[in-house]
N, CA, C and O atoms as CSV, one atom per row, in Angstrom:
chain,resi,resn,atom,element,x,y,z
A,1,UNK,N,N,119.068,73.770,63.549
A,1,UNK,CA,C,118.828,73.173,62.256
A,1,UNK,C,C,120.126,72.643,61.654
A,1,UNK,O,O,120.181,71.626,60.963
A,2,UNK,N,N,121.205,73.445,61.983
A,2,UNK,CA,C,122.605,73.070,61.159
A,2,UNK,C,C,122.906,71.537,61.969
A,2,UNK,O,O,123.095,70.549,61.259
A,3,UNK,N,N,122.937,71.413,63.355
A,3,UNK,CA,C,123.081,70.069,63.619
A,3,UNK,C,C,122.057,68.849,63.616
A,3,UNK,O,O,122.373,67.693,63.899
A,4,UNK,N,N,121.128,69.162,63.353
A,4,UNK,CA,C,119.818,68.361,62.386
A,4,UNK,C,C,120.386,67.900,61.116
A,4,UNK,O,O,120.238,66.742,60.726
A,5,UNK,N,N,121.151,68.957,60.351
A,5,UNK,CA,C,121.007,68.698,58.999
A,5,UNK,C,C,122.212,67.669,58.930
A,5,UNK,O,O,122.120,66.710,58.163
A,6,UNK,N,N,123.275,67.838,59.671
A,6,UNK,CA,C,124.833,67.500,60.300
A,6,UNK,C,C,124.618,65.745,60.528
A,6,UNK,O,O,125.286,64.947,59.870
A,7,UNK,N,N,123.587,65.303,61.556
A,7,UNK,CA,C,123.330,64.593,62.011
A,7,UNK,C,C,122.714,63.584,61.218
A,7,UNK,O,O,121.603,63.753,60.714
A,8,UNK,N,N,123.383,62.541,61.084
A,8,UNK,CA,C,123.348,61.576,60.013
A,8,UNK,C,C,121.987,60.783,60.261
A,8,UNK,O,O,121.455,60.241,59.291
A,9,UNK,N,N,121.359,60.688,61.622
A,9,UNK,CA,C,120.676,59.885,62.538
A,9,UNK,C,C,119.004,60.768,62.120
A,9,UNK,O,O,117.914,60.360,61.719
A,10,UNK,N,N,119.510,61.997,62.441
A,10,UNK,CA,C,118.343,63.076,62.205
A,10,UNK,C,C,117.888,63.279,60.926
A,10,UNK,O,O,116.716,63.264,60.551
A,11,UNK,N,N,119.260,63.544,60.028
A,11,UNK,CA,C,118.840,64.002,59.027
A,11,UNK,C,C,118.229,62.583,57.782
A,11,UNK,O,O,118.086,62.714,56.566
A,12,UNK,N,N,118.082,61.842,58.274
A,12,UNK,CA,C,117.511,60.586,57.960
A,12,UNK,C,C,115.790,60.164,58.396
A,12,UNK,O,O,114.804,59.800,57.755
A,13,UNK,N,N,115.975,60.337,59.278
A,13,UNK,CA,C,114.877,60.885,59.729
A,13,UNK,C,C,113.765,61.717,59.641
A,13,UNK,O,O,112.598,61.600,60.015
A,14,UNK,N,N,114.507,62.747,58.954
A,14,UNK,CA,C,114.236,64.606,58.219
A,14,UNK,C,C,113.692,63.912,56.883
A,14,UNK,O,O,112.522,64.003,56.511
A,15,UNK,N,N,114.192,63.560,56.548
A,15,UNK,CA,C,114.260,62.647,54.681
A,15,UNK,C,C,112.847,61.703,54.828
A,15,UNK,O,O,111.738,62.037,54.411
A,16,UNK,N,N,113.129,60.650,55.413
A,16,UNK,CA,C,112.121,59.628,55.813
A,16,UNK,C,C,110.406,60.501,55.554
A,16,UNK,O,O,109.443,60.009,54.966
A,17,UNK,N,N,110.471,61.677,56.109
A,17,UNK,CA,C,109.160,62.552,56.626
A,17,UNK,C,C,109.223,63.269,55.487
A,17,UNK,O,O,108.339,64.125,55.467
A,18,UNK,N,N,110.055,63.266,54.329
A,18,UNK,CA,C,109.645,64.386,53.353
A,18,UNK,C,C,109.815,65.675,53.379
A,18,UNK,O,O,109.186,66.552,52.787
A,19,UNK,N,N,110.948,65.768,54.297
A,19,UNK,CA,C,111.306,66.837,54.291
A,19,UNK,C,C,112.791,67.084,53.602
A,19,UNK,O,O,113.614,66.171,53.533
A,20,UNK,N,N,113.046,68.419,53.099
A,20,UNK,CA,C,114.027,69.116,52.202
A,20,UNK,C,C,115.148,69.242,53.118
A,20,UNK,O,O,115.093,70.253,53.819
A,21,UNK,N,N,116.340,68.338,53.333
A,21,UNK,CA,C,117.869,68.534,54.252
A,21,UNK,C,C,118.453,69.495,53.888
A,21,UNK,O,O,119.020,70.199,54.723
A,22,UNK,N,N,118.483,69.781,52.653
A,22,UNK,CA,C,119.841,70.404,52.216
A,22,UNK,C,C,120.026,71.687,51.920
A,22,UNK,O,O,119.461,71.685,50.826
A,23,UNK,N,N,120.432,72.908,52.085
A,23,UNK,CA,C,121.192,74.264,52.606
A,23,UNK,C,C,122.003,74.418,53.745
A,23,UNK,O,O,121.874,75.347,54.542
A,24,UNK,N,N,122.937,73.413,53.841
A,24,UNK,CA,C,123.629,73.641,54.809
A,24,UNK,C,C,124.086,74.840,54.861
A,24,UNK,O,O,124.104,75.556,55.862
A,25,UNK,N,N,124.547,75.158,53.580
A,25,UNK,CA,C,125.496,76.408,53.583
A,25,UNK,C,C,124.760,77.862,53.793
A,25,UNK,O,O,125.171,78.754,54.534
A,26,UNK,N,N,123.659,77.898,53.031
A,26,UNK,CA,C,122.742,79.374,53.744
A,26,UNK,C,C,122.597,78.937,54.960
A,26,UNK,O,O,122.625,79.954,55.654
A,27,UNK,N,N,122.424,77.807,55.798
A,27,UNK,CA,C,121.793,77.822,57.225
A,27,UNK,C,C,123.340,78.567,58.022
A,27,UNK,O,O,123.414,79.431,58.897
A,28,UNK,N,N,124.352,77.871,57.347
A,28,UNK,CA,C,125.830,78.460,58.346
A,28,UNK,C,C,125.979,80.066,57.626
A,28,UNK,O,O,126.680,80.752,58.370
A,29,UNK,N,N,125.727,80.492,56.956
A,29,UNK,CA,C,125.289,81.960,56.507
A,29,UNK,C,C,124.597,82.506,57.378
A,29,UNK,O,O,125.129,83.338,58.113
A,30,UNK,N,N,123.232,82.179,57.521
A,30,UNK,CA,C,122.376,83.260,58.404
A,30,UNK,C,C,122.381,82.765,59.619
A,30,UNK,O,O,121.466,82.915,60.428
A,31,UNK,N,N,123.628,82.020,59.849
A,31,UNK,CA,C,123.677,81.865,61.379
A,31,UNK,C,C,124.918,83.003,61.849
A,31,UNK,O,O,124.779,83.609,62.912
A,32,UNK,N,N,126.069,83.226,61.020
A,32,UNK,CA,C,126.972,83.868,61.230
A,32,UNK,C,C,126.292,85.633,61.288
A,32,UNK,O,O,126.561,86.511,62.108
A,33,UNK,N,N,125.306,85.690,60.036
A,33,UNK,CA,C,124.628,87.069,60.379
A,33,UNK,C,C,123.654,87.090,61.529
A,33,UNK,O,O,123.289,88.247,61.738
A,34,UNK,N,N,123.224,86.405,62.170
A,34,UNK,CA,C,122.369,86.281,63.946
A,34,UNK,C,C,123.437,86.315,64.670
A,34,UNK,O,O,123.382,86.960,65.716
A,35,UNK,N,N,124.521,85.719,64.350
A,35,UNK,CA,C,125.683,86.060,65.344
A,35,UNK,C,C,125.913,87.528,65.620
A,35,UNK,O,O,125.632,88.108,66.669
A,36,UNK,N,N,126.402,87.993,64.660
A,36,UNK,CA,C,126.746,89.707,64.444
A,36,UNK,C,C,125.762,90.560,65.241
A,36,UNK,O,O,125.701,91.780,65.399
A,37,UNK,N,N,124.957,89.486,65.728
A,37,UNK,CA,C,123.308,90.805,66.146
A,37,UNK,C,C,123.159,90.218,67.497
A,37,UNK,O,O,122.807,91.025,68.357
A,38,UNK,N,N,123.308,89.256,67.798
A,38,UNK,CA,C,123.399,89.089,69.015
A,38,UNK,C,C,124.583,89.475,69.960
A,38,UNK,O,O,125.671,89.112,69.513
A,39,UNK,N,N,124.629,90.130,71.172
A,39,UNK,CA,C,125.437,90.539,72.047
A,39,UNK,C,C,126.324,89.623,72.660
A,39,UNK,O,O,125.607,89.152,73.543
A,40,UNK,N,N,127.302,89.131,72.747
A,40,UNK,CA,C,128.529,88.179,73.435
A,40,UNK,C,C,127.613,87.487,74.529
A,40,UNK,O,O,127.260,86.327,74.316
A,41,UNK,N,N,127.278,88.021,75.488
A,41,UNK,CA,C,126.970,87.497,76.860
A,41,UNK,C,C,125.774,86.352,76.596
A,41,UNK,O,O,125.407,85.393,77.274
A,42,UNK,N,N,125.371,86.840,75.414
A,42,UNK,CA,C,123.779,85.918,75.152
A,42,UNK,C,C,124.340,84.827,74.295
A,42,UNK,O,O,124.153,83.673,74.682
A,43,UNK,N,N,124.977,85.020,73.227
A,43,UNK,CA,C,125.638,83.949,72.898
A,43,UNK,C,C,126.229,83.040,73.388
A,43,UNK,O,O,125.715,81.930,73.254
A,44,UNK,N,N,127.705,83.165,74.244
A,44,UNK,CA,C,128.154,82.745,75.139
A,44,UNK,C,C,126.891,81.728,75.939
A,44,UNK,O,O,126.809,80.536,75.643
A,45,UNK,N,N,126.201,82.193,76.691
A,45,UNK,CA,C,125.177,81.250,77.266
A,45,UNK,C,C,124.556,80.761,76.182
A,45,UNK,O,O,124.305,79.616,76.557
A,46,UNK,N,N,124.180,80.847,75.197
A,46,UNK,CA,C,123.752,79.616,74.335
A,46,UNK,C,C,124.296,78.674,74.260
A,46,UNK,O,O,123.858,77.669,74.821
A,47,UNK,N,N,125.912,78.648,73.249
A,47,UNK,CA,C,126.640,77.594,72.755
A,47,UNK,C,C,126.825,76.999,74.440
A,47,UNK,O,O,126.399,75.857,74.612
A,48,UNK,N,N,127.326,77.585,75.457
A,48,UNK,CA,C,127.117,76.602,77.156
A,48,UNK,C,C,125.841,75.433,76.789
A,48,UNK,O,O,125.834,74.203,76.811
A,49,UNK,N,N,125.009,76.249,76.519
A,49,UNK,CA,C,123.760,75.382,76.905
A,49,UNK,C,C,123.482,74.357,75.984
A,49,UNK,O,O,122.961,73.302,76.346
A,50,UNK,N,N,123.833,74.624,74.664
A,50,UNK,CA,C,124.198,73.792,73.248
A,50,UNK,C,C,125.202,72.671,73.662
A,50,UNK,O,O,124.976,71.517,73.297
A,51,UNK,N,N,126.145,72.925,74.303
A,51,UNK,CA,C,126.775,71.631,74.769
A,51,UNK,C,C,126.425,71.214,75.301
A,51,UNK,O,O,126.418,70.049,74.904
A,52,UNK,N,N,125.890,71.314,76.372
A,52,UNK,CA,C,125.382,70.682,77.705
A,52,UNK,C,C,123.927,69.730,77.168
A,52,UNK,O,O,123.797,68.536,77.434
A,53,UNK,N,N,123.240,70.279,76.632
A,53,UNK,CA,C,121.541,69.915,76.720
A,53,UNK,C,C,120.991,69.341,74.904
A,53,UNK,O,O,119.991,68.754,74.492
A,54,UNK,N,N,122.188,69.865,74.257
A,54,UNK,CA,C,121.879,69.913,72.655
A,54,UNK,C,C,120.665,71.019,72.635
A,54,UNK,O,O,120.483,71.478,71.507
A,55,UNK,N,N,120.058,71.383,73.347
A,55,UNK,CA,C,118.869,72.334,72.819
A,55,UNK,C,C,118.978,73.192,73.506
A,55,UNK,O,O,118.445,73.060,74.608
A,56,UNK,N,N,119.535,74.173,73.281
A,56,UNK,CA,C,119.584,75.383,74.257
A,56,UNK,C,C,118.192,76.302,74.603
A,56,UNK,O,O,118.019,76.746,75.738
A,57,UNK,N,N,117.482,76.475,73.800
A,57,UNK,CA,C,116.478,77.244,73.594
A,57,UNK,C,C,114.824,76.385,73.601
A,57,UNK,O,O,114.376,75.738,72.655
A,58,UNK,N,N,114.178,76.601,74.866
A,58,UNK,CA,C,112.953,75.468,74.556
A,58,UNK,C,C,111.504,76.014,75.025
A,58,UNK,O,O,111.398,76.838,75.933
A,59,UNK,N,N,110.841,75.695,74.605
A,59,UNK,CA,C,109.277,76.591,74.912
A,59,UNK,C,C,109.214,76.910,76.827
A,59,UNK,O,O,109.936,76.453,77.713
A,60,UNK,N,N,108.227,77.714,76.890
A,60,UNK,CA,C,107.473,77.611,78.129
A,60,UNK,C,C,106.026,77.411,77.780
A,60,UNK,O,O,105.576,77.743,76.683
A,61,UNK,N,N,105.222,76.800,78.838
A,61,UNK,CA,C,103.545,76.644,78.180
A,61,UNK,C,C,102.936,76.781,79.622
A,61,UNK,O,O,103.659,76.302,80.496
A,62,UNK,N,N,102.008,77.218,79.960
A,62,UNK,CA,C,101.611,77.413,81.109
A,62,UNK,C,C,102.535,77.454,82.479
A,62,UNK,O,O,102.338,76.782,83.491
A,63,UNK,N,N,103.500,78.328,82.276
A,63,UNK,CA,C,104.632,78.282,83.497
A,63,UNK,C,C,105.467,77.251,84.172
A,63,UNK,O,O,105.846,77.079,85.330
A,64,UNK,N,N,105.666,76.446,82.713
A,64,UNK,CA,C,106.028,75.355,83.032
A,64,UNK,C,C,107.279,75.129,81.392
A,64,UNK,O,O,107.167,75.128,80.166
A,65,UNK,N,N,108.081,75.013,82.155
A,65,UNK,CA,C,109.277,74.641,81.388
A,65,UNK,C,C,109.305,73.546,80.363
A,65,UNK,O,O,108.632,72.563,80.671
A,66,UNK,N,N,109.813,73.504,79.429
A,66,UNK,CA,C,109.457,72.160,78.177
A,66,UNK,C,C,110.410,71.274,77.871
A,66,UNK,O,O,110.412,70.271,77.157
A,67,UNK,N,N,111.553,72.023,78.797
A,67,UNK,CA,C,112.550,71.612,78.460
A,67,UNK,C,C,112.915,70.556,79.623
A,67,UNK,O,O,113.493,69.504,79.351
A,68,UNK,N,N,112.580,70.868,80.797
A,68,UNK,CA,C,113.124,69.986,82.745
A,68,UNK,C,C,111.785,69.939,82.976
A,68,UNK,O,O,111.323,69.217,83.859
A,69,UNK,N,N,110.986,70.754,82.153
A,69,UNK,CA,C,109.097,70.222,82.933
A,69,UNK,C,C,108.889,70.786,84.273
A,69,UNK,O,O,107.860,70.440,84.854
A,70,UNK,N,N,109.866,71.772,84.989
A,70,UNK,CA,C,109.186,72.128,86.052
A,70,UNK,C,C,108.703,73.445,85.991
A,70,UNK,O,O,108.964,74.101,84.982
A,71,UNK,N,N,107.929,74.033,87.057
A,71,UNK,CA,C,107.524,75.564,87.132
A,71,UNK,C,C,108.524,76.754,86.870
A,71,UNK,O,O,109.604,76.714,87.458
A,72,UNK,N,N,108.303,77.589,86.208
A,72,UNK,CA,C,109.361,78.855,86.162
A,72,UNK,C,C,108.502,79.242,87.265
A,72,UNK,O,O,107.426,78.720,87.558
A,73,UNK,N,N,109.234,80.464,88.004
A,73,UNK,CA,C,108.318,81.455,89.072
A,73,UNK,C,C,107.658,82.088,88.577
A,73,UNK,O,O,107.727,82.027,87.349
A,74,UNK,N,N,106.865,82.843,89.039
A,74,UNK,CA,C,106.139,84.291,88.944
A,74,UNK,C,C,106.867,85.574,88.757
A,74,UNK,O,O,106.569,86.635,88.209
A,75,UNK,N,N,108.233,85.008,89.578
A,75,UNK,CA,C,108.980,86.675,89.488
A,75,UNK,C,C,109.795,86.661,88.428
A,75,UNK,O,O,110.243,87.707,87.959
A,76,UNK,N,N,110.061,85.523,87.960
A,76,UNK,CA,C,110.863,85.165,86.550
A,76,UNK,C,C,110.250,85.490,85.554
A,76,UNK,O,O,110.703,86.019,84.539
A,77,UNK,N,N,108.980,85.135,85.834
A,77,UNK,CA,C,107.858,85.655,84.573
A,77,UNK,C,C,107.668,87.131,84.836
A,77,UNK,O,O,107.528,87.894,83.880
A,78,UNK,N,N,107.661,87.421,85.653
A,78,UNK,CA,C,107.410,89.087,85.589
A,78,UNK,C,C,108.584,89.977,85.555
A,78,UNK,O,O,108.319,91.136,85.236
A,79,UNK,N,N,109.518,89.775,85.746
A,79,UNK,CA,C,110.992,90.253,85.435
A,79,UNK,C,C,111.132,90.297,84.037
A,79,UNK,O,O,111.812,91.147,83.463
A,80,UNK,N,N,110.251,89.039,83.248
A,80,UNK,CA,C,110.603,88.927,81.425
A,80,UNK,C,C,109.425,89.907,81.252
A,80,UNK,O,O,109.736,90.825,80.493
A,81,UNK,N,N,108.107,89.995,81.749
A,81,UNK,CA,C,107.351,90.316,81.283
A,81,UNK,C,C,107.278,91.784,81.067
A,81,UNK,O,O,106.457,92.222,80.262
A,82,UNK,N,N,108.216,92.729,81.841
A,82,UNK,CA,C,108.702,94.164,81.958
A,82,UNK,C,C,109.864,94.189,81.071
A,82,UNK,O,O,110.429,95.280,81.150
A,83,UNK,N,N,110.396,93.421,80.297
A,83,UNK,CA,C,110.863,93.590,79.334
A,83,UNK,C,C,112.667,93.589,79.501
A,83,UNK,O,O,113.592,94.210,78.977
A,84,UNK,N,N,112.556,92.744,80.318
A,84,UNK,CA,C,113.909,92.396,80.706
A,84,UNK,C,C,114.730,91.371,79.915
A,84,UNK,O,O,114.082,90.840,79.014
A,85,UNK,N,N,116.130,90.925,80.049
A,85,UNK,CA,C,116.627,90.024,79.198
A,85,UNK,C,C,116.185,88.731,79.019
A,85,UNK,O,O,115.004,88.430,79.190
A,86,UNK,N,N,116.886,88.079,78.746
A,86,UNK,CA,C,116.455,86.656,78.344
A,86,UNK,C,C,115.580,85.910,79.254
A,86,UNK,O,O,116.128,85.612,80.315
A,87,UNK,N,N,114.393,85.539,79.120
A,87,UNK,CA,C,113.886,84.386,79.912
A,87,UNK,C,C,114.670,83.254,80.165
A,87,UNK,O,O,114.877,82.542,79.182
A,88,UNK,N,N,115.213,82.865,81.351
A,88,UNK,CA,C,116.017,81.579,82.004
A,88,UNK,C,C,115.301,80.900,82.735
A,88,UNK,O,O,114.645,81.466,83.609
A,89,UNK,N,N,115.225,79.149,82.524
A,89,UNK,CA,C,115.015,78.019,83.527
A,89,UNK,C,C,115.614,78.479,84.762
A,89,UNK,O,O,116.840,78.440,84.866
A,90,UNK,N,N,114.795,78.971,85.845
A,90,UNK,CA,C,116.214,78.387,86.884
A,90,UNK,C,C,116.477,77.654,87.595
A,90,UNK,O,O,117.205,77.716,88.586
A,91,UNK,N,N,115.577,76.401,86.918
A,91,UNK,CA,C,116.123,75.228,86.823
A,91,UNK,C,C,116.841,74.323,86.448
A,91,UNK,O,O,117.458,73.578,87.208
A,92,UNK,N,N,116.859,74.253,84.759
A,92,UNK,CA,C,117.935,73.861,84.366
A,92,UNK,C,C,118.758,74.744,83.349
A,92,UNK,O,O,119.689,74.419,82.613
A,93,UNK,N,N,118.146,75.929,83.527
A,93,UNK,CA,C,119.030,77.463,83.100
A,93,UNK,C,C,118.452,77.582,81.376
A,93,UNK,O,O,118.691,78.675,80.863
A,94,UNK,N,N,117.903,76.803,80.699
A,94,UNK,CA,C,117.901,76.881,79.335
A,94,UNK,C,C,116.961,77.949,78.939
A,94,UNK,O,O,116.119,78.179,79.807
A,95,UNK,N,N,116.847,78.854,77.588
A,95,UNK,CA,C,116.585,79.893,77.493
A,95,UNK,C,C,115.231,79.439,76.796
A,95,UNK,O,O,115.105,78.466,76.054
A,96,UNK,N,N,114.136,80.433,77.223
A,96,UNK,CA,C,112.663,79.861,76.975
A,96,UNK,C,C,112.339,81.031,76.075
A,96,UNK,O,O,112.841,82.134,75.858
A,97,UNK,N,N,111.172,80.264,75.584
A,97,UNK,CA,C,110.217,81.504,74.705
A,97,UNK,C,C,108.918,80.823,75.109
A,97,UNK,O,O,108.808,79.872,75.884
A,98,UNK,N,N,107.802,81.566,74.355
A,98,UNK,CA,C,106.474,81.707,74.802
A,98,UNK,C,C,105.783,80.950,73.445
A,98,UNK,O,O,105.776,81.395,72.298
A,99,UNK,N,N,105.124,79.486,73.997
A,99,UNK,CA,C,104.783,78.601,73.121
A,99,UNK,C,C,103.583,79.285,72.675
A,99,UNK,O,O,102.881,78.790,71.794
């Protein structure tokens, strides 16, 4: 959201649709407190993936990635599904959640 709001291109865009831009400053607030709570190693692979892709974080929908569009595995899904760390593309590595 902070580089949405940042983004002169987007946040024009954001406006256009009626939508409310402006809290930059609570958004860089409760981003610094998600920082504090998240563990180094998970972070670290975000901001990677934030450079690389601009979207680090992107749905899955029927075992299928939203982000590269191809299949996650079965054992990827069942490795998350026992309650393991982060769901990863391992395809194009970006961190998924459950649309």
């Amino acid at each position: 959201m902070i580089q949405e709001v940042t983004d002169p291109k987007s946040k024009g865009q954001e406006e256009g649709l009626g939508f409310d831009v402006g809290g930059l400053e609570r958004l860089r607030e409760a981003r610094k407190k998600l920082e504090a709570q998240v563990d180094r190693r998970s972070l670290s692979l975000y901001e990677r993936l934030r450079s690389k892709y601009g979207r680090a974080v992107v749905p899955f929908q029927g075992k299928i990635c939203l982000g590269c569009f191809m299949t996650v595995p079965t054992a990827t899904l069942s490795r998350w599904n026992e309650g393991g760390d982060l769901l990863v593309c391992e395809n194009c590595g970006r961190i998924l959640y459950l649309l």
